[in-house]
C-alpha positions as CSV (number, residue, x, y, z in Angstrom):
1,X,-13.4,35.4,-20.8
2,X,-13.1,31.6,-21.4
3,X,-15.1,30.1,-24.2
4,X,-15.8,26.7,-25.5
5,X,-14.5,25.3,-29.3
6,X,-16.1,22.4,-30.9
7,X,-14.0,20.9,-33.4
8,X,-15.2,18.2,-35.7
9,X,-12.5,15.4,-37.7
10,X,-12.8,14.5,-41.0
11,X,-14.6,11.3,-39.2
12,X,-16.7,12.8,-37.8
13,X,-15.8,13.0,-34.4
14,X,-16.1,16.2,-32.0
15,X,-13.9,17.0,-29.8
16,X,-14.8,19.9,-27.2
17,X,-11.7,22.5,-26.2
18,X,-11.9,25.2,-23.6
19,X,-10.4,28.3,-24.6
20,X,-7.8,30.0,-22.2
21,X,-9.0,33.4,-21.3
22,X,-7.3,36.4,-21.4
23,X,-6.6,36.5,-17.8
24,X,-4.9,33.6,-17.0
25,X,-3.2,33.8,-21.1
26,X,-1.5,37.5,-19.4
27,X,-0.4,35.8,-16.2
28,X,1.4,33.0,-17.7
29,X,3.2,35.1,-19.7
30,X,4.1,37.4,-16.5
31,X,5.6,34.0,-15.1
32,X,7.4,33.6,-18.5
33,X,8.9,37.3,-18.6
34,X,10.0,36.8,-15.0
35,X,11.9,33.8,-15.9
36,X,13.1,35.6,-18.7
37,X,14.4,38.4,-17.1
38,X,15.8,36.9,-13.9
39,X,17.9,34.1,-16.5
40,X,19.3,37.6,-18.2
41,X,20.1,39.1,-15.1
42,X,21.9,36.0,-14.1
43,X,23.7,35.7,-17.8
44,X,24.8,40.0,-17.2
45,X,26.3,39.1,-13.9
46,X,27.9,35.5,-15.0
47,X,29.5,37.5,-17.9
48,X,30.6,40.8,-16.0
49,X,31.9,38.5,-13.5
50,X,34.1,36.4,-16.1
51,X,34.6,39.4,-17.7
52,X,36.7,40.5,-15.0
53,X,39.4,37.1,-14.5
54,X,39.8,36.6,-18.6
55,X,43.5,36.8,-18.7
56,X,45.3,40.3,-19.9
57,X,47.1,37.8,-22.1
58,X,44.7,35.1,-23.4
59,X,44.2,37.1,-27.2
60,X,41.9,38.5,-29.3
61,X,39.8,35.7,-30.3
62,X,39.2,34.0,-27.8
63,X,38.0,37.6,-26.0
64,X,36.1,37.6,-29.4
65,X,34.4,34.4,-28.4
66,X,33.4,34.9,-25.3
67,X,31.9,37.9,-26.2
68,X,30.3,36.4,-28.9
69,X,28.8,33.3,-26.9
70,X,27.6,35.5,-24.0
71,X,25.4,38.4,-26.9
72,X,24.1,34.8,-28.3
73,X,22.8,33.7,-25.4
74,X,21.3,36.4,-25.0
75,X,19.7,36.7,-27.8
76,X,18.5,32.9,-27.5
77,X,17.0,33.5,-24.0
78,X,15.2,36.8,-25.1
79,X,13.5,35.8,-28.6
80,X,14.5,31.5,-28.2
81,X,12.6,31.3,-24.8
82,X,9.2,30.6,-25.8
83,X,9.7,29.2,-29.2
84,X,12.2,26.2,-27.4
85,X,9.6,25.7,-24.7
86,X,6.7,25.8,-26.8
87,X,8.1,22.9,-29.4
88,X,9.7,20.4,-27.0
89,X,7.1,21.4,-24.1
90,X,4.6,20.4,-27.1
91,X,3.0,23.7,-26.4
92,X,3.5,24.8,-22.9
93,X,6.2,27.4,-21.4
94,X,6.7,26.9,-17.6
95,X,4.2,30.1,-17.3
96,X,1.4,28.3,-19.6
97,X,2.1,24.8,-17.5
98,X,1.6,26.5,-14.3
99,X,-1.4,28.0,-15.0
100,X,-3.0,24.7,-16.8
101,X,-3.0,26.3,-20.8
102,X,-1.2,25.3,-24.1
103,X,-1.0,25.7,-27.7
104,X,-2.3,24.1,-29.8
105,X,-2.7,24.8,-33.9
106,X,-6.4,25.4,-35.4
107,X,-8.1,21.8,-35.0
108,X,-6.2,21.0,-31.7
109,X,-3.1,19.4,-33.6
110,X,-0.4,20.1,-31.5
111,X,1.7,23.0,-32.2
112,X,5.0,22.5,-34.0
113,X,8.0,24.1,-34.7
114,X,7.2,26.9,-37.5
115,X,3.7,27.7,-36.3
116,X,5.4,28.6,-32.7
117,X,7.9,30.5,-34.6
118,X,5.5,32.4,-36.4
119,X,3.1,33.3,-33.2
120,X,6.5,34.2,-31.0
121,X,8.4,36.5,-33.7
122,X,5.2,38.2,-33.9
123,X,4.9,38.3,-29.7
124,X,8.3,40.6,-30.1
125,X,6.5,43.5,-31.5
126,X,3.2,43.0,-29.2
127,X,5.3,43.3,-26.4
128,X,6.7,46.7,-27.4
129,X,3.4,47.5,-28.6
130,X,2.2,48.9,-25.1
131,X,3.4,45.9,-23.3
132,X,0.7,43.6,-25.2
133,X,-2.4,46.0,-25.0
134,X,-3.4,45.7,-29.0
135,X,-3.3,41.6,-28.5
136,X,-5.6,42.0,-25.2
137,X,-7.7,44.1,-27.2
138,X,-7.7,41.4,-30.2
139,X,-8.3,38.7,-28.0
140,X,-11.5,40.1,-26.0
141,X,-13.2,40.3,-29.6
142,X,-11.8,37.7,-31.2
143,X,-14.3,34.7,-31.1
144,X,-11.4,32.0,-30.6
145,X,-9.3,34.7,-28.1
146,X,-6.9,34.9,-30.6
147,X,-3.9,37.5,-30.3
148,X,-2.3,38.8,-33.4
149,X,0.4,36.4,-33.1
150,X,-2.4,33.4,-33.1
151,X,-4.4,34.7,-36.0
152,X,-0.4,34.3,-38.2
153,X,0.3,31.3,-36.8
154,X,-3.1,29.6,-36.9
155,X,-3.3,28.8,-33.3
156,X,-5.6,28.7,-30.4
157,X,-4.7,28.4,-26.5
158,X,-6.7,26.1,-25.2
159,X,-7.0,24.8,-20.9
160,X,-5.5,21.6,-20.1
161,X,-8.0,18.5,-20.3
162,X,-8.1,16.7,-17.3
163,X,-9.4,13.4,-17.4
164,X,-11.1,11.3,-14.0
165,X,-9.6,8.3,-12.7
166,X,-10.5,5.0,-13.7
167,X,-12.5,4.3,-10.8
168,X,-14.6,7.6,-11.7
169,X,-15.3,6.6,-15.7
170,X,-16.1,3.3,-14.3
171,X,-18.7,4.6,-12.1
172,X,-20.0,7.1,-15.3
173,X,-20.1,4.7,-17.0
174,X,-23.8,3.4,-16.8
175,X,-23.8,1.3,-20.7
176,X,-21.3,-0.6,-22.0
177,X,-20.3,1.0,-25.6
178,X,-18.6,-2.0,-26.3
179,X,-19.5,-5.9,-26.1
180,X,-17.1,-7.8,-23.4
181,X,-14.4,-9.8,-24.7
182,X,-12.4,-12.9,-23.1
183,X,-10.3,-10.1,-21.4
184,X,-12.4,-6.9,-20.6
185,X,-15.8,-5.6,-20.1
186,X,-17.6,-3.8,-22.7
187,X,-17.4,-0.8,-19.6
188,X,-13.5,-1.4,-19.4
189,X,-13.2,-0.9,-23.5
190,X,-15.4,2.5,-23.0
191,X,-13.1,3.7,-20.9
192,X,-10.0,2.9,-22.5
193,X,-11.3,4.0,-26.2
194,X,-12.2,7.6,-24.0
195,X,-8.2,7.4,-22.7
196,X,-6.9,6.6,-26.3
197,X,-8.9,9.3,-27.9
198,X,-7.8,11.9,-25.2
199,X,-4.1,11.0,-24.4
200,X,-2.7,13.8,-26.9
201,X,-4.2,16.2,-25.0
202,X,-2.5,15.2,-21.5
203,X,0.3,16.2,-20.5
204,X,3.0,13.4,-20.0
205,X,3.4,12.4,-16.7
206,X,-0.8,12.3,-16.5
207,X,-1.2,10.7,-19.9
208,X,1.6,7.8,-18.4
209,X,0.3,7.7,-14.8
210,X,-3.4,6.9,-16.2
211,X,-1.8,4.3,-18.8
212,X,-0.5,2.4,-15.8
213,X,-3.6,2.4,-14.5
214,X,-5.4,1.0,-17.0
215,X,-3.4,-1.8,-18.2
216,X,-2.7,-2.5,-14.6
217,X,-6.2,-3.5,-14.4
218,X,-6.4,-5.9,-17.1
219,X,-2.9,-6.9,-17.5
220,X,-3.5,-9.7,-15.0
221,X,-6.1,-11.4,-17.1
222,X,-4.3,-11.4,-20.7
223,X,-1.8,-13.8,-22.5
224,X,1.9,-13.6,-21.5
225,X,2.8,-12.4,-25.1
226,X,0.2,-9.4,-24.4
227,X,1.3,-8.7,-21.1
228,X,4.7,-7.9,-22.0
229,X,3.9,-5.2,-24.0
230,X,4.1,-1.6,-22.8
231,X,1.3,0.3,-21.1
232,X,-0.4,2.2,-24.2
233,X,0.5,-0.3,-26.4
234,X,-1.1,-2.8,-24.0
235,X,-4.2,-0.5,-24.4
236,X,-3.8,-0.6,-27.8
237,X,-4.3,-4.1,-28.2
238,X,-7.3,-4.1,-26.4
């Protein structure tokens, strides 16, 4: 079941998440366990493979080292795997990415490196606990859809915003929330205080693709020492 979160910032201002539901929460992480498993099977059959041309003769340690690397890697892909992805993928594994979800901590901060640990060394013994069952369980009551590891952690998983084009807010917009300037419409400033107060919450190649677009549109009309600066901090300025 996917449910709406309202979260309010010491300003004042709400923001509006939508909660991933259990569903599509169980299917990324079937996409993730795949991955998982088919990078292990590839690991077991890299190593027996090597396993077999290390020389009679090349010594005890460097045997020891091989052996060594291959059980770490292992053990990196097996327990690593979701905490590496969900810190530099600020809060997406390929699974959550592909089916449009993230986490994110309580408040929508994004999620960083202790809070993932936390929910993921937790996701260990869900898994062997009936392959996730309790944490389905926990998530169809809890009123957030919080899993065990998620109630530790202090996270939520929330669906990807998406955000209209340009030409879209443009159209929306029907009142300028902002007086004009020498540069912009009070309807262009709307629209580029909504991008600025929802970029954390696109993904990257989104967040940049809409940035272009935006100071594309007004880059023409500014002073040279403004239109050298970069997209967002273009925006910024505005």
């Amino acid at each position: 079941m996917d449910r709406t979160l309202e979260v309010r910032t010491p300003e004042s201002i709400a923001f509006s998440y939508e909660l991933a539901g259990v569903g599509s929460r169980f299917l990324a992480v079937t996409i993730d366990l795949g991955i998982q498993f088919g990078l292990i099977l590839a690991l077991l059959w890299g190593g027996a493979s090597a396993h077999l041309h290390v020389p009679t003769g090349a010594g005890r340690f460097i045997y020891n080292l091989w052996i060594g690397t291959w059980i770490a890697l292992l053990f990196l892909i097996f327990y690593g795997y979701f905490i590496i992805f969900e810190t530099l993928w600020n809060g997406q594994t390929p699974g959550k990415r592909l089916l449009g979800i993230r986490v994110v901590r309580d408040g929508g901060y994004p999620v960083d490196f202790m809070a993932s640990l936390i929910r993921n060394l937790i996701r260990v013994g869900e898994m062997f606990a009936g392959f996730y069952a309790i944490s389905a369980v926990v998530a169809v009551f809890s009123p957030m859809n919080k899993r065990l590891g998620d109630l530790a952690a202090g996270t939520i998983v929330i669906r990807e915003s998406r955000m209209e084009s340009p030409e879209k807010l443009l159209r929306e917009a029907v009142e300028p929330v902002y007086a004009a300037t020498a540069y912009v419409s009070g309807e262009e400033r709307a629209i580029v205080r909504r991008f600025l107060e929802r970029r954390t919450d696109l993904n990257p190649a989104r967040r940049a693709a809409l940035a272009h677009q935006l100071a594309e549109r007004v880059r023409p009309r500014v002073p040279a020492e403004l239109g050298r600066l970069d997209d967002e901090a273009l925006l910024e300025r505005l």
